[in-house]
N, C-alpha and C positions, 0 to 999 in steps of 0.2 A: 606627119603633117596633116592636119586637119585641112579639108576642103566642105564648101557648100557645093547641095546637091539639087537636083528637083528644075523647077519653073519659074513663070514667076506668079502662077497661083500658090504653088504650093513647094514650098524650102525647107531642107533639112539639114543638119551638120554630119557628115559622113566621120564617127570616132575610128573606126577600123585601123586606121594607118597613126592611129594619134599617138604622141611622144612627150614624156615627161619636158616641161616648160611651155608647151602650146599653151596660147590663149584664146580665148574667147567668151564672149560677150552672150549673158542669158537674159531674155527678156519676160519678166514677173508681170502674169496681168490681175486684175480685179476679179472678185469670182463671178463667173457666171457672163465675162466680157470679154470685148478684145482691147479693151483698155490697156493702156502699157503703165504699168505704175508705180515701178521698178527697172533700171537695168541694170546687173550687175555684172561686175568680172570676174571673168575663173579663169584659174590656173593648173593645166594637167598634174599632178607631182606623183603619180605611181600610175604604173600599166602592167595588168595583169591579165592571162588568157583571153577570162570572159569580163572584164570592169576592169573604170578606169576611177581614180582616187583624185578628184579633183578638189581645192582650195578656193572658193568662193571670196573675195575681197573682204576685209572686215569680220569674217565668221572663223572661229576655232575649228568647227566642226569639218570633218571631210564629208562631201558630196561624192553619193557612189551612183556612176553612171553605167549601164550595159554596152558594152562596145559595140556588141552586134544591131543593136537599136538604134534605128533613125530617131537625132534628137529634133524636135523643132522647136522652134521659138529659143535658137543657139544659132549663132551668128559669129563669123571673123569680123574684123574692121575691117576689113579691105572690101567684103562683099556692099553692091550700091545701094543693096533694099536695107541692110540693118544703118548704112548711113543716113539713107531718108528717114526710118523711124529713129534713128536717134537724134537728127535733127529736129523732127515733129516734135520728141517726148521731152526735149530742150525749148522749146520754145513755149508747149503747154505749162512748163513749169513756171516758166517766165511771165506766161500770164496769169497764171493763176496768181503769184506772190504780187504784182500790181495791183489786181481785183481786190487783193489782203488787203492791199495799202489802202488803197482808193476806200475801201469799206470801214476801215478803221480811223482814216486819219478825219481829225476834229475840222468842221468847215470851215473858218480861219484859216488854217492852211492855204487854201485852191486860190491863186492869186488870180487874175484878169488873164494874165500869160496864160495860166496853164489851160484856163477855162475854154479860153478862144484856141487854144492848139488843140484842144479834144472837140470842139464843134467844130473846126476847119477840116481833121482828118474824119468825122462823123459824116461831113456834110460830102467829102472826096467817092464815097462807097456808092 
């Protein structure tokens, strides 16, 4: 059973007790940030002495983790800091693909409505 370990400066995923089918959620940042720009899910599927052979969602490849290692930036769903950054790193996406929109779409488009619902919530701040 995987458990999170640490503060709430500083979090880790304790592998030690972890067992073929655990889940958990790995958070991929930008190089050189703490950007999150990525999260993806893994899946335990072998446990050995010292590494665990875990399944990355969408990839062939097994991921080899050290048991004995504090992993960070690996999170359950149940813990409330990897839900607040997963709600963050859901919602930057969400803006960023409106910004896409908003930057792409031809001016004809933006009716009176929409015009005035972005200067009303502009003018609220």
């Amino acid at each position: 059973m995987l458990k999170t370990c640490g503060d709430a400066q500083y979090r880790y995923l304790d592998m030690r007790e972890a067992e073929p089918g655990d889940r958990f959620f790995h958070l991929r940042h930008q190089p050189y940030s703490d950007v999150v720009s990525a999260i993806e899910s893994v899946e335990v599927v072998t446990v050995d002495d010292k590494t665990l052979h875990c399944r990355v969602a969408g990839q062939s490849k097994l991921w080899k983790l050290r048991r004995q290692e504090e992993q960070i930036h690996c999170y359950v769903a149940e813990d409330p800091l990897f839900q607040q950054l997963y709600y963050t790193f859901i919602r930057a996406q969400r803006i960023q693909q409106v910004q896409d929109w908003i930057r792409h779409a031809p001016p004809e488009r933006f009716d009176e409505e929409v015009l005035q619902a972005i200067e009303h919530w502009h003018g609220q701040k």
